[in-house]
N, C-alpha and C positions, 0 to 999 in steps of 0.2 A: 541520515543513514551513516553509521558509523560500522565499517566493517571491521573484525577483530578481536571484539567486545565481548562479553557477557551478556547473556539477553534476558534481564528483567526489568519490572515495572517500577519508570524512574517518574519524578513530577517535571523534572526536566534535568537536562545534560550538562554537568559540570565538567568542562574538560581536566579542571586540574585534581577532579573526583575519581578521571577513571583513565591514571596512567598518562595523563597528556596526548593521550588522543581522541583526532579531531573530525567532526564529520570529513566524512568524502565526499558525501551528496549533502543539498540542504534544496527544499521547497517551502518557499513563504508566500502565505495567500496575504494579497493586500489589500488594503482598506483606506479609507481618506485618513485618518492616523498615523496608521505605517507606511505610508506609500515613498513619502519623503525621505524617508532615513532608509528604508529599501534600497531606495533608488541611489540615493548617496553615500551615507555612512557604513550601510552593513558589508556590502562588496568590499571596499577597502580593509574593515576587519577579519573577514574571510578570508581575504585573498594573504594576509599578512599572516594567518594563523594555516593557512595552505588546504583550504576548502576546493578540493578538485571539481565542484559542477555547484553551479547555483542557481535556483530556478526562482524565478517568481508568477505567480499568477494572480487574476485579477478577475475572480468568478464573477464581478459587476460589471465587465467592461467600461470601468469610469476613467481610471487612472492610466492601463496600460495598452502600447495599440503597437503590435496585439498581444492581444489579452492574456499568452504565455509567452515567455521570455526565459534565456538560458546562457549563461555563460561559462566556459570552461577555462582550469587554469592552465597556459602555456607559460614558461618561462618565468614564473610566477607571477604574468600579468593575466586577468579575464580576459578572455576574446569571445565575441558573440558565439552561440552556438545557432547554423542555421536553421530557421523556421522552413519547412514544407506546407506549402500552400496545395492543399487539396479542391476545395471550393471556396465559397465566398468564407464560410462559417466552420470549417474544416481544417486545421494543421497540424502537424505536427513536428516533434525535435526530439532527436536520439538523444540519450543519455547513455555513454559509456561506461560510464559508472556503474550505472545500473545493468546497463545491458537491456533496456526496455527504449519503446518508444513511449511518448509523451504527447498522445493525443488530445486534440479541443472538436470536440463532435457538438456543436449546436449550444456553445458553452460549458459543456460538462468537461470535466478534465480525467480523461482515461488512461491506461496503461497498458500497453501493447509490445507482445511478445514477438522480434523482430522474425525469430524460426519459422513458428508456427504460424503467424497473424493470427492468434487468438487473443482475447483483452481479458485483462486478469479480472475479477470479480471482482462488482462493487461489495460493500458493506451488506444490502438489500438482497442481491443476487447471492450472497454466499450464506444468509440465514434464509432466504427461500429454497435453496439447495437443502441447506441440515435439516428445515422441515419436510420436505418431502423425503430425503434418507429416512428421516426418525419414522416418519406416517407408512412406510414400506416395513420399515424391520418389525414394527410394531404388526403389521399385517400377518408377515410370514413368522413371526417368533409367538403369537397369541395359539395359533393352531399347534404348535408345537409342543409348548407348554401343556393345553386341556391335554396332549394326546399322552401325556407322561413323560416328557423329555425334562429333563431338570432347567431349573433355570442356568447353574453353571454352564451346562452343554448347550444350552441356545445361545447364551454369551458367548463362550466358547466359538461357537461356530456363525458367528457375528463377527467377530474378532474385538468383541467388548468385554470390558469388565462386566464385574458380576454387578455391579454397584448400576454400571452404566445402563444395561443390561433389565435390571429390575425399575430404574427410571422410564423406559420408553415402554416396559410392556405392564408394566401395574406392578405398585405391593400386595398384589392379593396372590402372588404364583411367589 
């Protein structure tokens, strides 16, 4: 997470591409590959380039224990950031950076809004959400349409484009 930036679709993050700046957040899922230079090399470069939070997780439970880990930079040294032990298979670690908490529910690694305790959407949960919006609008804008309402004004009053609009309820209106 690079806050300050521009926001489009990179293959990955050159810092010396965009102004010399550097993540603030960084989260690295490890693997028997990465786990070692994780553990060793990458901190030291971070910390040197002034990476404010660094997280690593270990969605196999093989390498790390436990299995989410977080350090913040003080001073320009990492200090651990503490783990909350909720249950056996439960914790979680603030990120200030982010302003979220950093949940491990049963090994799943979630994100959690400290205000509210709501967890932000998975991937799954936020296209099950858009299909069931889509499968409603399409409900209430089909009736509308037969009844002679234009397609603009059902867009319109969708708050979609016409384009968006003519996607969810058919090219035949």
């Amino acid at each position: 997470m690079v806050f300050g930036i521009a926001n489009h679709k990179r293959d990955n993050y050159k810092v010396w591409e965009e102004g010399g700046l550097t993540p603030d957040f960084v989260l690295e899922i490890t693997s028997a590959i990465t786990q070692a230079k994780y553990q060793e090399t990458t901190p030291e470069i971070y910390g040197a380039l002034g990476v404010r939070e660094y997280f690593q997780y270990d969605p196999s439970a093989d390498y790390l224990n436990p299995i989410l880990q977080g350090v913040g930079l003080i001073n320009n040294q990492y200090e651990p950031i503490a783990a909350n032990n909720i249950a056996f298979d439960t914790l979680w670690l603030l990120s200030e950076v982010l302003g979220l908490e950093l949940h491990i529910i049963s090994g799943e690694l979630r994100f959690r809004v400290p205000e509210t305790g709501e967890f932000l959407k998975t991937h799954k949960e936020e296209n099950l959400g858009r299909l069931a919006a889509e499968s409603t609008l399409r409900q209430l804008g089909t009736p509308l349409l037969n009844s002679g309402t234009s397609l603009e004004q059902v867009a319109q009053m969708m708050n979609l484009s016409t384009v968006e609009g003519r996607r969810l309820v058919g090219e035949n209106f």
